[in-house]
N, C-alpha and C positions, 0 to 999 in steps of 0.2 A: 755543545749547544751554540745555534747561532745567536748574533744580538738580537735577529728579531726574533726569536724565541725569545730570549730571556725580558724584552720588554713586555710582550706578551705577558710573561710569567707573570711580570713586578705590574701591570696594571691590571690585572685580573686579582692579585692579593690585596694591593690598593683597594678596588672597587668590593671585595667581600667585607671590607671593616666594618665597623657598626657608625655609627653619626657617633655615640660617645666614643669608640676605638680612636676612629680621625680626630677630633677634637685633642685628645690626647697627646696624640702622636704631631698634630699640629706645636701644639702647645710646648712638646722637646725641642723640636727643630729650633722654635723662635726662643725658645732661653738657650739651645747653643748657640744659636750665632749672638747671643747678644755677650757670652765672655772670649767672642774672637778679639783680639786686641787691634785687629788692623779695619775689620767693620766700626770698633767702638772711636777710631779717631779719623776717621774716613769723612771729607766735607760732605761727600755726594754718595748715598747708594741707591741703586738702583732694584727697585721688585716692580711687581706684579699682583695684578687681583686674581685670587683663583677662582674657577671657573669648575663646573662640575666635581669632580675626586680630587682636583689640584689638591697640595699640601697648601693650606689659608696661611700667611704671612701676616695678617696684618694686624696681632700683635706685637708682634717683632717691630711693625713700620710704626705705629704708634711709641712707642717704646722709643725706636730710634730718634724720632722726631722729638721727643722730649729732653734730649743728651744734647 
């Protein structure tokens, strides 16, 4: 499989989640990066706002911001 298959693939399963699947799956992502030990002492990180299917971060940036 090429990669642009397999992105294909991963944004086609992406886009079939439900609003609560996403929500969830957002919600993992930003509690692991929040016990990475080099993001938790890190001056500066840098995100993003998502946009469409994006995975939402901005728990996680919330979260950071308060550390």
């Amino acid at each position: 499989m090429t990669k642009k298959e397999q992105r294909v693939l991963a944004l086609n399963a992406r886009r079939a989640l439900t609003h609560e699947e996403r929500a969830q799956k957002c919600l993992a992502v930003c509690n692991a990066l929040e016990t990475i030990p080099e993001l938790a002492s890190a001056g500066v990180i840098f995100s993003y706002l998502a946009v469409e299917d994006e995975i939402d971060l901005s728990s996680y940036d919330k979260a950071a911001r308060l550390t």
